[in-house]
DOPA-227392 format. One line per field, with one value per residue: residue in one letter; x, z, y of N, C-alpha, C, CB in turn; residue number from 1. Coordinates in Angstrom, 1 decimal, padded with zeros to 4 digits, always signed. Glycine has a CB too. Example, Ala and Ser with C-alpha at 12.3 -4.5 7.8 and 13.67 -1.06 7.14 Angstrom:
! residues 2
residu	(A:S)
nx	(+013.2:+012.8)
nz	(+007.8:+007.1)
ny	(-005.7:-002.2)
cax	(+012.3:+013.7)
caz	(+007.8:+007.1)
cay	(-004.5:-001.1)
cx	(+013.2:+012.9)
cz	(+007.8:+007.9)
cy	(-003.3:+000.0)
cbx	(+011.3:+014.1)
cbz	(+009.0:+005.7)
cby	(-004.5:-000.6)
num	(1:2)
! end
This chain:
! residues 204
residu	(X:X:X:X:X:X:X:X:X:X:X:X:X:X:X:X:X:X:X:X:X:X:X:X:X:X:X:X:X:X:X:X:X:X:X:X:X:X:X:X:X:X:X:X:X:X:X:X:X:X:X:X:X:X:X:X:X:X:X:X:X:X:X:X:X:X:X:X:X:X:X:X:X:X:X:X:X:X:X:X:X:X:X:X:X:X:X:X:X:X:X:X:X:X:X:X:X:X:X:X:X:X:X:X:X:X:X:X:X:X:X:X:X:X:X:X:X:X:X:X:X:X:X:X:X:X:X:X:X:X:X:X:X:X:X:X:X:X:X:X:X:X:X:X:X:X:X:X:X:X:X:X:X:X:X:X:X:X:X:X:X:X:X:X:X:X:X:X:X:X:X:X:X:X:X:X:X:X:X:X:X:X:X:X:X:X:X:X:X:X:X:X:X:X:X:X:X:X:X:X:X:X:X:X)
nx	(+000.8:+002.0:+004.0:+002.4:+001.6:+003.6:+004.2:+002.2:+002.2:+005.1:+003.9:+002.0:+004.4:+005.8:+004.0:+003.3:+005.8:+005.5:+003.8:+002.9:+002.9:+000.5:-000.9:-003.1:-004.8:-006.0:-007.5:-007.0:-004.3:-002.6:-003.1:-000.7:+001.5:+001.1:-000.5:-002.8:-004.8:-006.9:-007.3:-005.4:-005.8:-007.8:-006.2:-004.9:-006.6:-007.8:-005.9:-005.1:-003.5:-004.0:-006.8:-010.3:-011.7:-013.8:-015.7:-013.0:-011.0:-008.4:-007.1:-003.5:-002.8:-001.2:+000.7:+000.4:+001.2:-001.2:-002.5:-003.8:-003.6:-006.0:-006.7:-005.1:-007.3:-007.3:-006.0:-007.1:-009.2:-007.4:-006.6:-009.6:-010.1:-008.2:-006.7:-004.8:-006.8:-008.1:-010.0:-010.5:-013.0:-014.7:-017.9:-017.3:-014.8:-015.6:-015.7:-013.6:-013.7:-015.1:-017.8:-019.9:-021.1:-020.7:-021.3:-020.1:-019.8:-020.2:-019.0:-017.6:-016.6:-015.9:-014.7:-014.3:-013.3:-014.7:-016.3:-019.3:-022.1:-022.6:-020.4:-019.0:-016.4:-014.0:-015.5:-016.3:-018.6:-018.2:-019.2:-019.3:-018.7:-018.8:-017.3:-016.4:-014.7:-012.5:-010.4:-007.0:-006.1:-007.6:-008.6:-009.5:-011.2:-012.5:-013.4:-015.3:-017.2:-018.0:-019.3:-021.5:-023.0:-023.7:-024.6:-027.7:-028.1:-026.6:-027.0:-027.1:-028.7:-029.3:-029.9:-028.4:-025.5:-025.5:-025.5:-022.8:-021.5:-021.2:-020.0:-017.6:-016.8:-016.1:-013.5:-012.0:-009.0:-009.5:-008.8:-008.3:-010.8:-012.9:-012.1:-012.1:-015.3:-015.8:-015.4:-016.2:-018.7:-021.9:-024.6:-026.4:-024.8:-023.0:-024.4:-025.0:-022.4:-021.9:-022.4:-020.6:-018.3:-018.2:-017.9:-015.6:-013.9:-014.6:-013.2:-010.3)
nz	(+000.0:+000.8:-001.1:-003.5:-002.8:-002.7:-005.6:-006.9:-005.8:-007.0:-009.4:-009.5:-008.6:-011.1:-013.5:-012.9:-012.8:-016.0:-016.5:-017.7:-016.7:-017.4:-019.7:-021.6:-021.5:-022.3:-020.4:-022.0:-023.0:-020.5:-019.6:-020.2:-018.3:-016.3:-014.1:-012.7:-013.9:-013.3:-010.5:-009.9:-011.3:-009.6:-007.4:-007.7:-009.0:-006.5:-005.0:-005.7:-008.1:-011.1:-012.5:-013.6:-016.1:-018.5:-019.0:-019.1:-019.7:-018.8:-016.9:-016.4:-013.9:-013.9:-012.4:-011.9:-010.8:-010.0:-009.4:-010.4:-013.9:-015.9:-018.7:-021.9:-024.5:-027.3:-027.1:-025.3:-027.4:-029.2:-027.6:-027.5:-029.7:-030.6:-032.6:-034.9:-036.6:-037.1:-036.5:-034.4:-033.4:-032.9:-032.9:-032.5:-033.4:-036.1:-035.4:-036.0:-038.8:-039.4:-040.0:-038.5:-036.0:-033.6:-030.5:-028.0:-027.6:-025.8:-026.9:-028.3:-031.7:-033.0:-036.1:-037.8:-038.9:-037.7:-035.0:-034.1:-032.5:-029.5:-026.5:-023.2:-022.4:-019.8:-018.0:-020.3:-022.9:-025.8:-029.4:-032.0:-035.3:-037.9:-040.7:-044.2:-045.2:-044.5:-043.2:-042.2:-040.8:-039.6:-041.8:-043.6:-046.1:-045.6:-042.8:-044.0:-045.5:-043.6:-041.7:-043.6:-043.8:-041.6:-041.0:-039.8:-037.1:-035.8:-033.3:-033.7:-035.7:-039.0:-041.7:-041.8:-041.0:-043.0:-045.1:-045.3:-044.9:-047.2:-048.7:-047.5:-048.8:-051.6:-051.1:-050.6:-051.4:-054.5:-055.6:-053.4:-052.2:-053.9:-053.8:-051.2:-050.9:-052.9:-051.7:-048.5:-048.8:-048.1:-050.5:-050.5:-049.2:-051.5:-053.5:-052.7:-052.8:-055.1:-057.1:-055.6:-056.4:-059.2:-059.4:-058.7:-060.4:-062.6:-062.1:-062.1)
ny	(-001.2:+001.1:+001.7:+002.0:+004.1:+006.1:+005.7:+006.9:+009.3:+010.4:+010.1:+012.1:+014.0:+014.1:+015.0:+017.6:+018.6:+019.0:+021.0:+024.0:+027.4:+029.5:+028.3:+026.2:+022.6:+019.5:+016.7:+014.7:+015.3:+015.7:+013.1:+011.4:+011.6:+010.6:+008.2:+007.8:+009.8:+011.3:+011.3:+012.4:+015.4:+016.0:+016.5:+018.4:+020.5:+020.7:+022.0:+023.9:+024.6:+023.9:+024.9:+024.1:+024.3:+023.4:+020.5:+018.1:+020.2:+022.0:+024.4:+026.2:+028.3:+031.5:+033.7:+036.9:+040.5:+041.6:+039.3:+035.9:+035.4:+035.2:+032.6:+033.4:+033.7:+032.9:+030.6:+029.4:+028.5:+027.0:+024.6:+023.8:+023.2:+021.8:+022.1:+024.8:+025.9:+028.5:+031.1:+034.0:+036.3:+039.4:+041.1:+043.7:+044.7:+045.5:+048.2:+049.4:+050.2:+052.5:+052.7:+053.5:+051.7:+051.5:+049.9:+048.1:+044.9:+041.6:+039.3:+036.8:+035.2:+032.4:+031.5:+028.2:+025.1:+022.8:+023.0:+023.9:+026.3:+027.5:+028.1:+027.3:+028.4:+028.7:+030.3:+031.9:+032.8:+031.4:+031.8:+029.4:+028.7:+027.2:+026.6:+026.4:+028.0:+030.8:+033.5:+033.9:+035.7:+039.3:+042.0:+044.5:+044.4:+041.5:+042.1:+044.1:+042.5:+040.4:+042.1:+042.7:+040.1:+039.7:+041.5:+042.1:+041.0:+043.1:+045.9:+048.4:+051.3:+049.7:+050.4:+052.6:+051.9:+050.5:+051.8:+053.6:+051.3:+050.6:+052.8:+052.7:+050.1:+050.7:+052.5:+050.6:+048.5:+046.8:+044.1:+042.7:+043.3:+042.0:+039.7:+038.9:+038.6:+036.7:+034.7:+034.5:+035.8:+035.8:+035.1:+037.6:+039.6:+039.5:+040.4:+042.9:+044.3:+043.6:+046.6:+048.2:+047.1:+047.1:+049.5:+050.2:+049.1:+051.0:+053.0:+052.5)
cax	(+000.0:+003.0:+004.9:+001.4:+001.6:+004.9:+004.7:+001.2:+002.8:+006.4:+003.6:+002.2:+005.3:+006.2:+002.8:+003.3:+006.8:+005.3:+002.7:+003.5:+002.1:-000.7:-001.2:-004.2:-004.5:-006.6:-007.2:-005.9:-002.6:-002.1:-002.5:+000.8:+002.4:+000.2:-001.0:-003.9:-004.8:-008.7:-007.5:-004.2:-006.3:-008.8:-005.8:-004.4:-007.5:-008.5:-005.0:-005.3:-002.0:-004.6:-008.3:-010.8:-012.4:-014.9:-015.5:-011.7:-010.4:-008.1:-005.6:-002.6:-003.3:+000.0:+000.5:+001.0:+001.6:-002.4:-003.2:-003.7:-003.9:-006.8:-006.1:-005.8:-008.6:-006.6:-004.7:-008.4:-009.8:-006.8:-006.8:-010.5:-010.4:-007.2:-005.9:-005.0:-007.4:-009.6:-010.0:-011.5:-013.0:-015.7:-018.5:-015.8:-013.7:-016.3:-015.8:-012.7:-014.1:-016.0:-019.2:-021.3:-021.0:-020.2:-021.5:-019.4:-020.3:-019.6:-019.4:-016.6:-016.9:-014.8:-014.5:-013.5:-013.9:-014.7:-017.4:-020.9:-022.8:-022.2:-019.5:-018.8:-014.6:-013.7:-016.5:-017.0:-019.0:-017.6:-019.5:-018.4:-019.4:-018.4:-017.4:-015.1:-013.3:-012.4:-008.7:-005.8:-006.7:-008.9:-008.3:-010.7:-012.0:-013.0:-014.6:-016.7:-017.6:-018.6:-020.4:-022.8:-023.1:-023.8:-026.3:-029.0:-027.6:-026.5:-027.8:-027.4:-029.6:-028.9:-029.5:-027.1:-024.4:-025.2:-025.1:-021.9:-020.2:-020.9:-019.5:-016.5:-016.1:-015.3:-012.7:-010.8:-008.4:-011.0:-008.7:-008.9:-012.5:-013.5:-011.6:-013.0:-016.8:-016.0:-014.6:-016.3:-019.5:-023.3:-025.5:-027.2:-023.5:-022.4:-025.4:-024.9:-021.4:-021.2:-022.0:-019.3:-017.2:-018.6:-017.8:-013.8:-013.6:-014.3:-012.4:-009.1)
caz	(+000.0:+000.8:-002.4:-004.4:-002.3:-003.2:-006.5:-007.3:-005.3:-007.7:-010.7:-009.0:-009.1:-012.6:-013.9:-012.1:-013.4:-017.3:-016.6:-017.6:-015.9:-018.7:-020.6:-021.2:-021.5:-022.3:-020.0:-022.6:-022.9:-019.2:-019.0:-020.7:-017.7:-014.8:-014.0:-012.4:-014.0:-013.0:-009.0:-010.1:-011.5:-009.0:-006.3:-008.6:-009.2:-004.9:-003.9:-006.8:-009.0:-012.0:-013.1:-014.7:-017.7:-019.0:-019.0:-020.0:-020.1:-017.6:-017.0:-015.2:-013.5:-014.5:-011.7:-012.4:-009.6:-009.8:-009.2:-011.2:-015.0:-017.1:-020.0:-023.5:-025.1:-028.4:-026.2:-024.9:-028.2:-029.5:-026.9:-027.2:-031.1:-030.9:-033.9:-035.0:-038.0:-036.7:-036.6:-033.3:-034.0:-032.4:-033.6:-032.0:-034.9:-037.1:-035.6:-036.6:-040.4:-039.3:-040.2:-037.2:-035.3:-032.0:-029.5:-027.5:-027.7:-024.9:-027.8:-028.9:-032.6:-033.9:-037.4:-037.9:-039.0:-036.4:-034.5:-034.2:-031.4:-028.1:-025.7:-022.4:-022.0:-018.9:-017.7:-021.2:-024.2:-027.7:-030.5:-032.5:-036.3:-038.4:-042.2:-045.0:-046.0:-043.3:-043.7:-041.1:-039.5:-039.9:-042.5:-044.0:-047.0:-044.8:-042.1:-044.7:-045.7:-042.4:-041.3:-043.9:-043.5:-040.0:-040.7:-039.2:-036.1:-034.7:-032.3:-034.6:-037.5:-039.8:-042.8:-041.8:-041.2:-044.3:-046.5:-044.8:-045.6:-049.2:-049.2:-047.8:-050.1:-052.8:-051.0:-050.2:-052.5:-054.7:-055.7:-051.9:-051.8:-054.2:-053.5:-049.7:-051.7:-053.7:-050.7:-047.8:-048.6:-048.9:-051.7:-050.4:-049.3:-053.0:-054.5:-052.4:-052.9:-056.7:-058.1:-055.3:-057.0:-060.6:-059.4:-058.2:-061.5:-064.0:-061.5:-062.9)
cay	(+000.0:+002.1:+001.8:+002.2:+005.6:+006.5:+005.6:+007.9:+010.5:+010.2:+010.4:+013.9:+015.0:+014.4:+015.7:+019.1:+019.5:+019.1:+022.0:+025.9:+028.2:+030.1:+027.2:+025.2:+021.4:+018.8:+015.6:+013.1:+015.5:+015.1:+011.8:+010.7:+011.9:+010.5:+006.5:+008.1:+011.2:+011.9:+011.2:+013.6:+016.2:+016.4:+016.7:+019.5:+021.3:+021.2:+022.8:+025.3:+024.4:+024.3:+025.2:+023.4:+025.4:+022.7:+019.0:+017.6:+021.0:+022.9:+025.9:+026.7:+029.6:+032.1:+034.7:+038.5:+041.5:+041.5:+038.0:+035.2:+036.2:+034.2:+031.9:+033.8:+033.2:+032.0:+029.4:+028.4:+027.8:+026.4:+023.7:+023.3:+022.8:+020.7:+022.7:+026.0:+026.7:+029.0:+032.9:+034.3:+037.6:+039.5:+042.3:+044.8:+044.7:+046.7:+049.8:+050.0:+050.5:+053.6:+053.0:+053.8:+050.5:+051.6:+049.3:+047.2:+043.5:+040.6:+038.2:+036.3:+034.5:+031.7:+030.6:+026.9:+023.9:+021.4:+023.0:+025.1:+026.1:+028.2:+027.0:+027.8:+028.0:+029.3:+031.4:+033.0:+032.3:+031.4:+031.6:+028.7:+028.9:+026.1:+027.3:+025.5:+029.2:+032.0:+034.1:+033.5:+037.7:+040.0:+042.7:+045.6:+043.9:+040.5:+042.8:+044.6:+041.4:+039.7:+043.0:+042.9:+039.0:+039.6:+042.8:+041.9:+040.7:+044.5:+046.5:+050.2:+051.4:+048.9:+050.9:+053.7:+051.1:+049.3:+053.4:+053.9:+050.3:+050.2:+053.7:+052.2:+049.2:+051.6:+052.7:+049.5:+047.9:+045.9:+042.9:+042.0:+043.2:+041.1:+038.0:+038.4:+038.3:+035.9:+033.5:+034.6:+036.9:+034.7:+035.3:+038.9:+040.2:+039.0:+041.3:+044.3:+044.8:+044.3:+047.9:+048.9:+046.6:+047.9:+051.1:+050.3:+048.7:+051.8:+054.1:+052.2)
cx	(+000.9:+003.4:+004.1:+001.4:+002.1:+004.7:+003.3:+001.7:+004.5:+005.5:+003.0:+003.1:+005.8:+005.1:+002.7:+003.9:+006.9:+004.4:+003.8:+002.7:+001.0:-001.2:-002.9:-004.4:-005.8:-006.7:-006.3:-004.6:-002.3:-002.1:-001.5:+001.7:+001.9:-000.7:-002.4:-004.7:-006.1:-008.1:-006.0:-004.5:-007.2:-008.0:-005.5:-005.2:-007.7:-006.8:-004.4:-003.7:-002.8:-006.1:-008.6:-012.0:-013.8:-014.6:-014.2:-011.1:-009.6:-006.7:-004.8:-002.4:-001.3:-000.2:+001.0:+000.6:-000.2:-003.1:-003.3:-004.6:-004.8:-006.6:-006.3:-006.8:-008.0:-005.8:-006.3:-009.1:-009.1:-007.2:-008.5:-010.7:-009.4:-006.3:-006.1:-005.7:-008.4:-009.1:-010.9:-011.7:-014.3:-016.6:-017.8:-015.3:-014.5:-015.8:-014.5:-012.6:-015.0:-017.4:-020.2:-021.5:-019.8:-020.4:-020.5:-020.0:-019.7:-019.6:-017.9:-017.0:-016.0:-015.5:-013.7:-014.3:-014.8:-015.8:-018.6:-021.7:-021.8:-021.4:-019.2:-017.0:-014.1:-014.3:-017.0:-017.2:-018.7:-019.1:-019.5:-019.2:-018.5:-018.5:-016.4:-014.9:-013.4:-010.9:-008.4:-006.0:-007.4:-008.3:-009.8:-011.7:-012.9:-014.1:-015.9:-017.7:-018.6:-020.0:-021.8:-023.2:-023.9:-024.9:-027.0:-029.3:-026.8:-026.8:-028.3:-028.1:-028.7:-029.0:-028.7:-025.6:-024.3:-024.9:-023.5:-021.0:-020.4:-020.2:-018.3:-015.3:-015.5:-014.1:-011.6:-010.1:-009.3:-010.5:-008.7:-010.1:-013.1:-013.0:-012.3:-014.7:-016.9:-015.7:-015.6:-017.7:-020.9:-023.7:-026.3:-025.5:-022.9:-023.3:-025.5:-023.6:-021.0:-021.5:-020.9:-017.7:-016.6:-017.7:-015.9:-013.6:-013.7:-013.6:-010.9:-008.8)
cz	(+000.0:-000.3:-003.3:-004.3:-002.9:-004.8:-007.4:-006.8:-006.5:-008.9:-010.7:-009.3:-010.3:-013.4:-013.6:-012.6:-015.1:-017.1:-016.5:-017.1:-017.8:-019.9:-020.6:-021.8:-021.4:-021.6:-020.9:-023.1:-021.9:-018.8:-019.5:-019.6:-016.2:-014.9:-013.8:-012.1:-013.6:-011.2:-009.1:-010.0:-010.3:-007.1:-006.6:-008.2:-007.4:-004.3:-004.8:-007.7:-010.3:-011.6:-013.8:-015.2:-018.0:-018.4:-019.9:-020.7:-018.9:-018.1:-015.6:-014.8:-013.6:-013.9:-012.3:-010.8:-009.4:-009.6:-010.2:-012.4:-015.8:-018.2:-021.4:-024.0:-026.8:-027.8:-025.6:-026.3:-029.3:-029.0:-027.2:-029.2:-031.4:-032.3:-033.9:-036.0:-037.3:-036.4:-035.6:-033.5:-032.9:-033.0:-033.3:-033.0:-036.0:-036.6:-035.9:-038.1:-040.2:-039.7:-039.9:-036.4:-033.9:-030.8:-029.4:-027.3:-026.6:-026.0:-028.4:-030.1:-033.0:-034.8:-037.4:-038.3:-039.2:-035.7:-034.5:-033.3:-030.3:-027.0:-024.7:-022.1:-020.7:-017.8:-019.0:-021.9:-025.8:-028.5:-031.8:-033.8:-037.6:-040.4:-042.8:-045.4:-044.8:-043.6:-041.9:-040.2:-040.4:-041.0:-043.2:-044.8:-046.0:-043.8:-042.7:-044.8:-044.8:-041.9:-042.0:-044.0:-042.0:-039.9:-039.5:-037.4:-035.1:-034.2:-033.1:-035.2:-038.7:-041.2:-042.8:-041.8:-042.4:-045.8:-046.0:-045.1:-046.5:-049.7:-048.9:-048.0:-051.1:-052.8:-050.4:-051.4:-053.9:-055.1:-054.4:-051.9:-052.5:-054.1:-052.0:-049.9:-051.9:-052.5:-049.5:-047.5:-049.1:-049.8:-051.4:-050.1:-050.4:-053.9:-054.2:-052.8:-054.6:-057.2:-056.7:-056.1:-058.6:-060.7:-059.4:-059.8:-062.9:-063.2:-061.9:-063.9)
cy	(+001.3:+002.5:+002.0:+003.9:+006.2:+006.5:+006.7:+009.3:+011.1:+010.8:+011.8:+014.6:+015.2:+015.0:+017.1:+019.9:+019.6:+020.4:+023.4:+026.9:+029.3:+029.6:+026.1:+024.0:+020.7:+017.0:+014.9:+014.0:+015.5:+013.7:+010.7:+011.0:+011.4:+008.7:+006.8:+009.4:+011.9:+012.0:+013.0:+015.1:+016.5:+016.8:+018.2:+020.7:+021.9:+022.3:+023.8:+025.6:+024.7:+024.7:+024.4:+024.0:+024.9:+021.0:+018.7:+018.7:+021.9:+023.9:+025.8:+027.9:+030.4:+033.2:+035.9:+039.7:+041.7:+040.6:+036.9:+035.5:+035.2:+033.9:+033.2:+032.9:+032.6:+030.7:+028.4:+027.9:+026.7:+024.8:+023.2:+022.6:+021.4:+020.8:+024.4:+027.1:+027.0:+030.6:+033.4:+035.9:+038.7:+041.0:+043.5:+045.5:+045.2:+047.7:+050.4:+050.5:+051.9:+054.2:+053.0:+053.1:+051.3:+051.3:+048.5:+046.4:+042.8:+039.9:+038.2:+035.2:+034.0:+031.1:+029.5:+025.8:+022.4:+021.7:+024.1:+025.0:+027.2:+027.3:+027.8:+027.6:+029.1:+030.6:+032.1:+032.2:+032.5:+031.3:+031.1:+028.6:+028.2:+026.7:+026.9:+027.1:+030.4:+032.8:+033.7:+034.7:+038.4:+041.4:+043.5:+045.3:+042.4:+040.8:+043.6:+043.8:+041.1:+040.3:+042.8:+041.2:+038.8:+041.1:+042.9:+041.6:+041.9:+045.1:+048.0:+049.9:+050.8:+049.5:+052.1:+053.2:+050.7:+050.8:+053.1:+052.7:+050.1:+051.1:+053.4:+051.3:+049.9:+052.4:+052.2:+048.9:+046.8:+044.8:+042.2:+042.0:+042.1:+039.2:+037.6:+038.4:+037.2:+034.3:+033.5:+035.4:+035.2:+035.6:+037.2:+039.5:+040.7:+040.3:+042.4:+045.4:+044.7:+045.4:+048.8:+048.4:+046.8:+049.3:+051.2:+050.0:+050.1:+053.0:+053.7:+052.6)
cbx	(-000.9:+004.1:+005.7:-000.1:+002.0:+006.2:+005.2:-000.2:+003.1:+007.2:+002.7:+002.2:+006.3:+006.6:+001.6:+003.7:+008.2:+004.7:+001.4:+003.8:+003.6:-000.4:+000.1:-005.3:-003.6:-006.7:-008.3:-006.7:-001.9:-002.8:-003.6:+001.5:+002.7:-001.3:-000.2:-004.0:-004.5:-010.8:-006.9:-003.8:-006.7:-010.2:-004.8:-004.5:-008.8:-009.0:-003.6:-005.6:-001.0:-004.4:-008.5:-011.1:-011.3:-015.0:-016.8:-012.2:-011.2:-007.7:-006.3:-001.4:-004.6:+000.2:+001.0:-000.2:+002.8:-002.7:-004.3:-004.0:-002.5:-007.8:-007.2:-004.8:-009.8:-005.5:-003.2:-009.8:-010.5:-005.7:-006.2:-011.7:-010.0:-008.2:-006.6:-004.0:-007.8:-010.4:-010.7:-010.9:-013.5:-015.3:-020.0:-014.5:-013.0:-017.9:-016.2:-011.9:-015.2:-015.4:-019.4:-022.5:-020.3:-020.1:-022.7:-018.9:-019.9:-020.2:-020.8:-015.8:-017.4:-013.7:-014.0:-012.9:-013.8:-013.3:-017.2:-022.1:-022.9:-023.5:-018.1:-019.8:-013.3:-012.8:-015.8:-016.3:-020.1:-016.3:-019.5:-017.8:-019.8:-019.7:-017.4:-015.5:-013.9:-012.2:-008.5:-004.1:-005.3:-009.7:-007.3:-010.2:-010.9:-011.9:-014.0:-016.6:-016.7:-017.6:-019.9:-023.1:-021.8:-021.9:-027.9:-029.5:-026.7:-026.3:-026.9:-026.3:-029.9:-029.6:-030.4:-027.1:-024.4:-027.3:-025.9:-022.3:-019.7:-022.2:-019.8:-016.4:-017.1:-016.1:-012.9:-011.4:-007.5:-012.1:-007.6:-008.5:-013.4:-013.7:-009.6:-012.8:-017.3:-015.0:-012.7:-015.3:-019.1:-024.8:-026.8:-028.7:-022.7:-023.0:-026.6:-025.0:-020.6:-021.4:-023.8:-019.2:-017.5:-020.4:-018.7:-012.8:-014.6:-015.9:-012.6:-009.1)
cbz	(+001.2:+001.3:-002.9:-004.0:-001.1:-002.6:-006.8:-006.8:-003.5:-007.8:-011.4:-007.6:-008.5:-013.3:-013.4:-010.9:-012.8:-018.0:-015.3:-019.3:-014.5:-019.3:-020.1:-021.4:-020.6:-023.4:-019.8:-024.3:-023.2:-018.2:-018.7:-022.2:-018.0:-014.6:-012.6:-011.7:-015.3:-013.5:-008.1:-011.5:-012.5:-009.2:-005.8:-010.0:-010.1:-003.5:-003.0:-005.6:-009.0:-012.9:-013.7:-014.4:-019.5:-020.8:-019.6:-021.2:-020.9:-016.2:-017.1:-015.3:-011.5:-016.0:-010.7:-014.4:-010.0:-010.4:-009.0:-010.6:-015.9:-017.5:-020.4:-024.8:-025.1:-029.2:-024.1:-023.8:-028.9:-029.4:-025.5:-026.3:-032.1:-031.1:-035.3:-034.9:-039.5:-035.2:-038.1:-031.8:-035.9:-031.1:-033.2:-031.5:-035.5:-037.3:-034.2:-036.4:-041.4:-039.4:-040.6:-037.6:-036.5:-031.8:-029.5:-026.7:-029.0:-023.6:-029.0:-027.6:-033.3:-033.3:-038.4:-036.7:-038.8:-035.1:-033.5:-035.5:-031.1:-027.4:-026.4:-021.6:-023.8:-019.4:-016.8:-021.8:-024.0:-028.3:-030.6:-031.6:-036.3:-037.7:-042.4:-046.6:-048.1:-041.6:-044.5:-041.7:-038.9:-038.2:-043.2:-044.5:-048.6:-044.1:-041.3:-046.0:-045.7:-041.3:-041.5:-045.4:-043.7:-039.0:-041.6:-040.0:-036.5:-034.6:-030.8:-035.6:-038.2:-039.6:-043.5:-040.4:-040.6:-044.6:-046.0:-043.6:-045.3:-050.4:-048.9:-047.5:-050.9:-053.2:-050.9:-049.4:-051.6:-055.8:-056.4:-050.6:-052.2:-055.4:-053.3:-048.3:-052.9:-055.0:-050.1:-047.5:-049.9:-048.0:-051.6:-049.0:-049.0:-053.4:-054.7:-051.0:-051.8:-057.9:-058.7:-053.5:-056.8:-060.7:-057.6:-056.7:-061.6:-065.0:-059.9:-063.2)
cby	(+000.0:+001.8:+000.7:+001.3:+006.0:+005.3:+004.0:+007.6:+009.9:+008.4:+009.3:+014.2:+015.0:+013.1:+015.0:+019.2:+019.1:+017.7:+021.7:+026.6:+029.6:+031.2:+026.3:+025.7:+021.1:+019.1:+015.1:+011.9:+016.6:+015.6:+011.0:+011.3:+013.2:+012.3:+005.4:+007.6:+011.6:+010.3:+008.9:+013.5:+016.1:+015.0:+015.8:+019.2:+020.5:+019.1:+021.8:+027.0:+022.5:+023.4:+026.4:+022.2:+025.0:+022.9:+018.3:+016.4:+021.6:+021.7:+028.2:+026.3:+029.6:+032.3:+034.6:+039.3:+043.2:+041.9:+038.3:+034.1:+036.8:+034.5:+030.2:+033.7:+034.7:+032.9:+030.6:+029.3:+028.8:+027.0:+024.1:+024.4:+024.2:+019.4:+022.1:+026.2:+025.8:+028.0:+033.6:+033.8:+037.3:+039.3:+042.7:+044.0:+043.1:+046.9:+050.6:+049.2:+049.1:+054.2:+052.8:+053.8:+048.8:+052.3:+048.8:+047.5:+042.8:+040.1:+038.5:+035.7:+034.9:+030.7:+031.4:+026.6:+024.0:+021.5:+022.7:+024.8:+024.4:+028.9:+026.3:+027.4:+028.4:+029.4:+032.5:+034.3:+032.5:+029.7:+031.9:+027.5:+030.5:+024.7:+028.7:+024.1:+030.3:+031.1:+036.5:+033.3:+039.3:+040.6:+042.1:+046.7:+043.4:+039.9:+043.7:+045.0:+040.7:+039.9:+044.4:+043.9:+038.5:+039.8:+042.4:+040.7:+039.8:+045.3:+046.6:+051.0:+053.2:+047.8:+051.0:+054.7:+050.1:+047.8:+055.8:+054.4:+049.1:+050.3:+054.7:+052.5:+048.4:+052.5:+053.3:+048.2:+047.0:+046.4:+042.7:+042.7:+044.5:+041.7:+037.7:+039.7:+039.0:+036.3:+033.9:+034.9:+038.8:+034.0:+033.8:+039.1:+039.6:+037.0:+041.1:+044.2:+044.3:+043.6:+049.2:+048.7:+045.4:+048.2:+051.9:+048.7:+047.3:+052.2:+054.2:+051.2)
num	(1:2:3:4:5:6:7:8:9:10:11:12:13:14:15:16:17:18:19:20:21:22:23:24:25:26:27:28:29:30:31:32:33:34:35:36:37:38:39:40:41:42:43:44:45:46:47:48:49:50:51:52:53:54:55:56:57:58:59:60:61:62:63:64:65:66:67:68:69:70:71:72:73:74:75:76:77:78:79:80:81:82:83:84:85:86:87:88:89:90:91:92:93:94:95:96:97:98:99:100:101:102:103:104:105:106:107:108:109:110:111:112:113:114:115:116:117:118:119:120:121:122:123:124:125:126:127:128:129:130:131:132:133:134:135:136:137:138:139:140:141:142:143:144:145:146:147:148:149:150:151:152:153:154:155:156:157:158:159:160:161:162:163:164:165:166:167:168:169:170:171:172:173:174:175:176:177:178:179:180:181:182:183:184:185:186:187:188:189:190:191:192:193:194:195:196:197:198:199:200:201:202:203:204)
! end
């Protein structure tokens, strides 16, 4: 019984000294390092070495002069995807195009994949939205895009937003604009923005 002790205790300690502090990890990557990783974890989790995020998801909490700093949120969807094809974005990132969207959103949106549906990762909610074409970041032609993809779904006057980003499609590059249409815009996106696209095209 001793040496059973000893030797779960030995696999504690090696399981402890694989963990980085602001990292997040999925049960079956911890348990290459632990005989009895659910009894491991659940000693872990009670004397606060890690956090547990979701079902078969946890963090190592990564101190800073203000206390323990919460997972990136790209490091949480990474780990929850199990890969890195995915673009986390959020309605935010309009107002940087200046076209009247100036509410601040709690909403976090990833493009990927793998999954669809609302997820809870660490207290906050993803927005997980499952699509065969997305770009690697966000850029001006992609957000025009999205925005009017996502219309309908904002809190502003929707048709003062939607005057105001056709006016400034016509002033984005238009071989990007139209490759982010042609990749990334549905069918009403696709029909709004071709006489901005008409328009870039006889301004050449």
């Amino acid at each position: 019984m001793h040496v059973v002790y000893l030797t779960l205790m030995n696999k504690l300690t090696t399981l402890k000294q694989h963990l980085k502090p602001g990292k997040v990890y999925r049960r079956a990557e911890l348990s290459q390092w632990s005989n009895a990783v659910d009894r491991h974890l659940a000693q872990l989790v009670e004397e606060g070495s890690i956090k547990k995020l979701s079902p078969g998801l946890y963090y190592v909490p990564r101190q800073t002069v203000f206390g323990a700093a919460p997972p990136d949120e790209k490091e949480l969807v990474r780990s929850f995807l199990k890969d890195d094809e995915f673009l986390l974005t959020t309605p935010n990132a309009y107002n940087s195009l200046g076209v009247g969207t100036t509410q601040l959103y709690n909403k976090r949106v990833v493009y990927n994949h793998k999954r669809h549906g609302i997820f809870n990762l660490g207290g906050r909610e993803f927005y997980f939205h499952s699509k065969h074409r997305f770009p690697k970041k966000l850029s001006p032609e992609f957000l025009v895009v999205d925005l009017l993809n996502n219309l309908n779904s904002l809190a502003e006057d929707t048709d003062e937003v939607l005057r105001k980003t056709l006016a400034k499609a016509t002033s984005l590059n238009r071989g990007k604009l139209q490759q982010s249409v042609m990749r990334y815009g549905n069918s009403k996106t696709k029909a709004l923005l071709a006489p901005a696209l008409k328009e870039a095209l006889h301004a050449i």
